[in-house]
C-alpha positions as CSV (number, residue, x, y, z in Angstrom):
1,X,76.4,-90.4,263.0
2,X,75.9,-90.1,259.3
3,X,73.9,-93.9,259.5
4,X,72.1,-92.4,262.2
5,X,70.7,-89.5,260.3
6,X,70.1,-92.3,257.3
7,X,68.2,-94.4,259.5
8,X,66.0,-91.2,260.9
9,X,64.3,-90.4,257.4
10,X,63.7,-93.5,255.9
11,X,60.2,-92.9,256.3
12,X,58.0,-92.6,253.3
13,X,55.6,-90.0,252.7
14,X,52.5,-91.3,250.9
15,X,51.2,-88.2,249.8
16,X,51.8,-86.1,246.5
17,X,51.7,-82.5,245.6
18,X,47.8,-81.3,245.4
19,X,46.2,-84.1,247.5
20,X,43.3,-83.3,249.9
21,X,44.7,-83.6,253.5
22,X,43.4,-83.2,257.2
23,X,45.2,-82.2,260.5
24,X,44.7,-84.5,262.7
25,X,46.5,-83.4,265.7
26,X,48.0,-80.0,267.0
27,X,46.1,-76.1,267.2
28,X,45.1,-76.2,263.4
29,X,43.3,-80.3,263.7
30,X,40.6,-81.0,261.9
31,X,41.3,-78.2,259.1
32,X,41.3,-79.8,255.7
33,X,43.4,-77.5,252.9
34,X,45.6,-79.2,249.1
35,X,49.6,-79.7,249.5
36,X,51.5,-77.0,248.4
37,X,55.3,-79.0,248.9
38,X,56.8,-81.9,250.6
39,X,60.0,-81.6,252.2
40,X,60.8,-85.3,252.9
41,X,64.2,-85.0,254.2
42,X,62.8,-83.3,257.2
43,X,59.6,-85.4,257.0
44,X,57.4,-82.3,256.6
45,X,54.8,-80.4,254.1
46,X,53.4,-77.2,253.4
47,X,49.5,-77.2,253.0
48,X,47.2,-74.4,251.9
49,X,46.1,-72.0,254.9
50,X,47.4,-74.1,257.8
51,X,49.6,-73.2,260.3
52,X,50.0,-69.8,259.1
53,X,52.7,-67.4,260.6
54,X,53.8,-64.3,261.4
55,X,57.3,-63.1,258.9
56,X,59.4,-60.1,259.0
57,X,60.6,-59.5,255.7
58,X,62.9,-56.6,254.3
59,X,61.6,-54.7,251.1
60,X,62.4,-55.7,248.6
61,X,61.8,-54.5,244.4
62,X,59.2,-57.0,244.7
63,X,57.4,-56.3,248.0
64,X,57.1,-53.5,250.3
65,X,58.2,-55.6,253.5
66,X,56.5,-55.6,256.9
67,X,54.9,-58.4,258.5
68,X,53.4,-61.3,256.6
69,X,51.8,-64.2,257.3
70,X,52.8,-67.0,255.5
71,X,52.6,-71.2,256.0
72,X,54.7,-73.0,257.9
73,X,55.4,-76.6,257.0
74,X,54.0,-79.6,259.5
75,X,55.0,-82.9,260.4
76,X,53.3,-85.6,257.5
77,X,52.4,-87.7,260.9
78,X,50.0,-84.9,261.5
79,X,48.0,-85.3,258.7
80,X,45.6,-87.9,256.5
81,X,44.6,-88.3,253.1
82,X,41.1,-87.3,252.2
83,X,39.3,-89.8,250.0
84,X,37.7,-88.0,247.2
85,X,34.9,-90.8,247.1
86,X,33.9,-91.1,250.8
87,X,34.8,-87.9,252.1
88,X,36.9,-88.8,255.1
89,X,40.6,-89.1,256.0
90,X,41.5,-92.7,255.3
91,X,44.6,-94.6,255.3
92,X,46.0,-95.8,252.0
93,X,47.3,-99.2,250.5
94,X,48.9,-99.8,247.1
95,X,47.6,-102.1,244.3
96,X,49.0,-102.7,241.3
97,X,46.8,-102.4,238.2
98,X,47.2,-104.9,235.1
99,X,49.5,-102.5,233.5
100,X,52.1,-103.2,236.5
101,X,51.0,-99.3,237.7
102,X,51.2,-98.4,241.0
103,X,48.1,-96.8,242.4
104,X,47.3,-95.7,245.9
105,X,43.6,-97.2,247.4
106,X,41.6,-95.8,249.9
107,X,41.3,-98.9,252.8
108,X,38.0,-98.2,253.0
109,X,36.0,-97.9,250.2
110,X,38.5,-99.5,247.9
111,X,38.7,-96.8,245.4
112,X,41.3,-95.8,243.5
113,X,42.9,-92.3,244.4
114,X,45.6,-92.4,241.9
115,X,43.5,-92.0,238.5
């Protein structure tokens, strides 16, 4: 059991906190918003104004309570990088400079998205 749930999130997430994204699948595709958080033991993130839901919350000092909406996190699988340079969601590929830094590259213009 426990090499079981291991084995289940040894997947890597190739995306960082702030990166331009897309859905690519489910009711919010082809929305484009920045990564708020990565969750990466359950292989999810929270990105800016998708997926937004509906939260009771009590009052609180802070806030009066009700109903707010708020974003839920999706499945990374669900999304791409945007390349700043070409403008489209691209998969990514890493180089190593001269300095032995790792940078991601967009596959298809070749430019570095890592700066």
């Amino acid at each position: 059991m426990l090499w079981e749930m291991h084995y289940m999130n040894k997947a890597k997430c190739r995306l960082k906190k702030d990166d331009k994204v897309k859905v690519i699948s489910g009711k919010e595709k082809g929305k484009i918003g920045k990564v708020l958080k990565i969750y990466h033991k359950k292989n999810r993130i929270l990105i800016e104004n998708i997926n937004k839901v509906k939260k009771h919350e009590k009052p609180t000092d802070k806030s009066a309570g009700g109903i707010v909406d708020k974003e839920a996190p999706v499945h990374w699988s669900n999304v791409m990088l945007m390349c700043s340079k070409c403008f489209a969601p691209v998969r990514i590929k890493f180089q190593y400079q001269d300095d032995n830094k790792k940078v991601r590259v967009c596959r298809k213009c070749n430019d570095f998205i890592d700066s």
